[in-house]
KEFITI-257881 format. One line per 3 residues: number of its first residue (from 1); for each residue x negated, y, z of C-alpha. Coordinates in steps of 0.25 Angstrom, whole numbers. Example, Ala and Ser with C-alpha at 12.3 -4.5 7.8 and 13.67 -1.06 7.14 Angstrom:
! residues 2
1> -49,-18,31 | -55,-4,29
END
This chain:
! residues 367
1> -20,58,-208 | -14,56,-194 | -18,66,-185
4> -22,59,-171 | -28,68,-160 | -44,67,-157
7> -48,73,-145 | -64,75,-147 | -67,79,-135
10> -63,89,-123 | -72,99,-129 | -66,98,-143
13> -54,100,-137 | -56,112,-128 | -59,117,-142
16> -48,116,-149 | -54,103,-159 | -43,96,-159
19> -43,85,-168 | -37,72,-174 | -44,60,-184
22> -38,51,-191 | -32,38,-185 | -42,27,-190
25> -55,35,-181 | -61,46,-179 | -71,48,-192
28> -63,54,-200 | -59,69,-202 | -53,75,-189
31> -42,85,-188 | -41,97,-181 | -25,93,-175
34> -26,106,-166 | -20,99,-152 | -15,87,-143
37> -7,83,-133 | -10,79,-118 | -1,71,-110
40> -1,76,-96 | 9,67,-89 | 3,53,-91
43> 13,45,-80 | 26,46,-78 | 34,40,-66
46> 47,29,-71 | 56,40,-66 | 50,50,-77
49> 61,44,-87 | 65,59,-91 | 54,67,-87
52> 44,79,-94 | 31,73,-98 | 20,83,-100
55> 9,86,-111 | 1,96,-115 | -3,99,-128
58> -17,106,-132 | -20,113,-145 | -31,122,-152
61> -29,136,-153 | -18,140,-163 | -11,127,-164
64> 2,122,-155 | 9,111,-154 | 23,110,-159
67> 30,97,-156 | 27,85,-148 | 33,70,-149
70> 30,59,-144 | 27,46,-151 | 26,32,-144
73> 25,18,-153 | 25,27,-164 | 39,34,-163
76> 45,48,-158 | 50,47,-145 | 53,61,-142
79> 47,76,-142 | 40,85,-133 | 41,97,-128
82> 31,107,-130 | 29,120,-122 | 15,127,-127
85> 3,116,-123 | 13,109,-114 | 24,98,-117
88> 34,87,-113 | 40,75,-116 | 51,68,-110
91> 49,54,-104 | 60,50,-108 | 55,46,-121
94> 45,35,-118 | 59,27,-115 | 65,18,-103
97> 53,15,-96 | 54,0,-99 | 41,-6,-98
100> 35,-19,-102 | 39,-32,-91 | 50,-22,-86
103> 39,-14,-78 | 41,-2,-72 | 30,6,-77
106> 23,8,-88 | 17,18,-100 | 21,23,-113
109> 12,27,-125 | 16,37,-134 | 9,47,-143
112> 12,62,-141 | 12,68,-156 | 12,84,-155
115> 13,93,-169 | 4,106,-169 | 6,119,-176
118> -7,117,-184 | 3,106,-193 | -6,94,-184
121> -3,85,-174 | -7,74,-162 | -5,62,-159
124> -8,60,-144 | -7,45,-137 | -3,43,-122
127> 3,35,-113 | 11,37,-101 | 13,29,-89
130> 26,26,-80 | 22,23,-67 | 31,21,-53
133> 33,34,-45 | 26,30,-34 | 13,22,-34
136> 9,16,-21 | -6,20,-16 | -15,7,-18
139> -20,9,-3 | -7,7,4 | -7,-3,14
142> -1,-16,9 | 0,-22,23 | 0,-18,37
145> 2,-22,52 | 15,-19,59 | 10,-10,69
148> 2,-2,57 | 14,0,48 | 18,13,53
151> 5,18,51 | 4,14,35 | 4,25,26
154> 10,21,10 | 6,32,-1 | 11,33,-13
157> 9,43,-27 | 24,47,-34 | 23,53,-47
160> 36,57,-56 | 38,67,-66 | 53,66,-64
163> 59,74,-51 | 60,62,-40 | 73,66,-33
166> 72,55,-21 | 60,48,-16 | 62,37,-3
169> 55,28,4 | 63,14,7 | 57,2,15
172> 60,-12,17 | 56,-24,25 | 50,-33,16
175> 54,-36,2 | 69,-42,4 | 71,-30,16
178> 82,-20,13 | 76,-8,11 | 78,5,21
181> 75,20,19 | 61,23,25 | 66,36,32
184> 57,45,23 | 66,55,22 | 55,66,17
187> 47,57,8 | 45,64,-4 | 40,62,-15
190> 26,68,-16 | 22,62,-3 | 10,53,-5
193> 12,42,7 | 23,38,19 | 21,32,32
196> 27,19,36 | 27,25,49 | 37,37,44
199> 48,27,40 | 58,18,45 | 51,5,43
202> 52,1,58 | 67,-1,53 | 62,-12,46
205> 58,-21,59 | 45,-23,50 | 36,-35,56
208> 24,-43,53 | 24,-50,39 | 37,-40,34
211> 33,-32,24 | 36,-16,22 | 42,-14,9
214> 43,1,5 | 48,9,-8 | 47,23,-13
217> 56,27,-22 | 57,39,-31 | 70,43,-39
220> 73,52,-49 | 86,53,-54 | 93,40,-55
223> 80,34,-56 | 71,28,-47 | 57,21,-45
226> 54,14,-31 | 39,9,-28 | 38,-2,-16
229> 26,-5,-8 | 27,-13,5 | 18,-17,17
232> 16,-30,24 | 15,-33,38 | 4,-41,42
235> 0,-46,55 | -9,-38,64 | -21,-46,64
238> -29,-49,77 | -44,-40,77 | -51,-54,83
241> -48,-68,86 | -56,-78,95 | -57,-93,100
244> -63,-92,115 | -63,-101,127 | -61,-100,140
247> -68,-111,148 | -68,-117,164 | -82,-114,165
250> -84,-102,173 | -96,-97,164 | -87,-96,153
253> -72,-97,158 | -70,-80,153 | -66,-74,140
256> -65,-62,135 | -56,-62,123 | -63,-49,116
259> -76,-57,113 | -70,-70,115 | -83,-73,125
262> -81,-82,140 | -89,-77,151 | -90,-83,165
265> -82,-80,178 | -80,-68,182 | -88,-61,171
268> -81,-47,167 | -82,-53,152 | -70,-60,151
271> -54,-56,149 | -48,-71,153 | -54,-85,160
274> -51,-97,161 | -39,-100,173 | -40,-115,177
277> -36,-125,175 | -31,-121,159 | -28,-107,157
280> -33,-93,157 | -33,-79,164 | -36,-64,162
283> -48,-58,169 | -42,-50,181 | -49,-37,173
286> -45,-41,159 | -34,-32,153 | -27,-44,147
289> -15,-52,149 | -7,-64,139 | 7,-68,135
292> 7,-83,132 | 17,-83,117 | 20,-95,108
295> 9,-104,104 | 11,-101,88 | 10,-88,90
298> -5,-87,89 | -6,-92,73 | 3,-79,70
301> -1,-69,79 | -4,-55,75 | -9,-43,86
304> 7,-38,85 | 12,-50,88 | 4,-54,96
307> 6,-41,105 | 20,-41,102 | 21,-56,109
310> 12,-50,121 | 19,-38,122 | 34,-48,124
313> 27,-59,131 | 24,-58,148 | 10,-56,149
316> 0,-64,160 | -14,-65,163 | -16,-80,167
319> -11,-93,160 | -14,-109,162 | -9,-123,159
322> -11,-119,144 | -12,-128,133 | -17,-127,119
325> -10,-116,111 | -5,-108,121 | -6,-94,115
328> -5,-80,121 | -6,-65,118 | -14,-56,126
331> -17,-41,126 | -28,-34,131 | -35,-22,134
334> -48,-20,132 | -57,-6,134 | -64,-5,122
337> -52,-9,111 | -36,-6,112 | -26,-16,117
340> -28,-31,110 | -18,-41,109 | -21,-56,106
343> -16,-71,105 | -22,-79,113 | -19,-96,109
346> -26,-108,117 | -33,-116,107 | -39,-127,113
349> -41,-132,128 | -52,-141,133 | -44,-149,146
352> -52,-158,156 | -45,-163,168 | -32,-156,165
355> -39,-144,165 | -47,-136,153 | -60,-133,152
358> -58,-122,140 | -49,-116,133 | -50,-112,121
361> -44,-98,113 | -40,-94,101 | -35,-78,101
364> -35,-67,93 | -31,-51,97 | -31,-36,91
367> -23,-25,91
END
């Protein structure tokens, strides 16, 4: 009869019942086989091609385990070591770590047959898996703004049985970019996250719709295992966006570009009014001024381009004679919030006499 091992139970176990049954179930007669074997390293890295993996081996009082070898489709591949209740194999004999469709991870089944002094033996199934050296955390930012990327934070898990002589961080500027050292001279290994911030990615000339490509790479003798992750960089989108009008009527010839609400005259509401015959001015007391840009700009405009635009252009206060699609950018300063920048784009203009009546806004602003 083939002697497969049955744990019972933990209790049977601590105990010292250790036993086996025959293959076909568990009805018939059971043995006392007098031990088993426990794997204790279940993963290895792809750089673990020569390296120790650990078992231990548990027997009943009086009984010791004499020889190990591991089994896997049915043939010997190779012995373990034993040292008292502890043991080894070496991975090399799970093979060249070719994986179905060329993959570069994968597992390996084997049974692990150990011989005991009581004249019995186990057979104990497991599989092992081989995994990248480093995994990427799930929550990392996939994309982020331009003026945020410093502040992003990648973390990341390394495991490897094998001594990793060199580890490095390299980074790139999109997908075809030739790749640059990140400057992380004292990234090591057992760290658990960088900053973008810490590295030379403004070396780059990183910009909005590029995408940050960065690789950590692990090497252990002439082999190596390289992960990539990358971050995109959106636009910085605008926190509101308004259509408003600014009329000739003097009841309503005010706005104010936070609420997007007129106000009459002189009322200490509004941030611009209407300038006769066609334009618009800022309230003496409004902390808010405009650079007039391309009229194409507003279908693309993002808060850091559009302060980017301001920040170039020569700002001014009052403008008239405009026309449908004249666009602008503005900053302002508010009391209650920080300092806004938005677009500003004429979308339509109501003209009697040669002079308009209203004048109607699209804009949009954040920061």
């Amino acid at each position: 009869m083939k002697t497969t091992l049955k744990y019972l139970s933990i209790a049977l176990i601590s105990s010292g019942l250790l036993t086996s049954c025959d293959e076909d179930g568990f009805d018939d007669e059971t043995v006392d086989i007098g031990g088993y074997t426990y794997l204790e390293d279940t993963q290895i890295s792809v750089l673990d091609r020569n390296a120790d993996i650990n078992f231990t081996v548990n027997t009943a009082d009086g009984v010791s385990a004499q020889e190990v070898e591991i089994f896997m489709d049915g043939s010997s591949v190779g012995m373990g070591s034993i040292d008292g209740d502890t043991g080894t194999f070496n991975s090399s004999i799970l093979g060249d770590f070719n994986f179905e469709d060329d993959a570069e991870t994968g597992a390996y089944d084997f049974v692990i047959r150990t011989s005991y002094s009581n004249g019995n033996y186990s057979e104990d199934p497991f599989s092992i898996s081989v995994e990248k050296v480093t995994e990427l955390d799930e929550d990392n930012p996939s994309t982020t703004t331009l003026d945020s990327l410093s502040t992003r934070s990648i973390a990341y898990s390394n495991y490897a049985l094998s001594e990793i002589d060199d580890f490095s961080l390299m980074l790139k500027k999109n997908s075809d970019g030739t790749a640059i050292d990140s400057g992380l001279d004292d990234l090591d290994f057992d760290d658990e996250s960088f900053s973008i911030g810490d590295t030379d990615y403004e070396d780059l000339n990183i910009e909005v719709g590029d995408t940050l490509v960065y690789t950590l790479t692990s090497q252990s003798g002439s082999i190596s295992d390289a992960t990539t992750g990358s971050l995109i960089i959106t636009p910085k989108d605008f926190s509101r966006s308004n259509t408003a009008t600014l009329s000739n009527d003097n009841d309503m010839n005010q706005l104010d570009l936070l609420t997007a609400e007129n106000s009459a005259d002189g009322s200490a509401d509004g941030e611009i009014r209407f300038l006769a015959p066609n334009g618009f001015e800022v309230i003496n007391d409004s902390n808010l001024s405009f650079v007039k840009v391309d009229n194409d700009f507003y279908e693309n405009a993002d808060v850091l381009s559009t302060k980017a635009l301001y920040e170039d252009g020569e700002s001014a206060t009052s403008f008239t004679n405009l026309q449908s699609g004249d666009t602008f950018v503005y900053k302002v300063n508010r009391d209650d919030e920080d300092t806004m920048y938005g677009v500003f784009t004429v979308a339509n203009m109501t003209i009697v006499n040669g002079n308009a009546v209203s004048i109607e806004f699209n804009y949009s602003e954040g920061n």
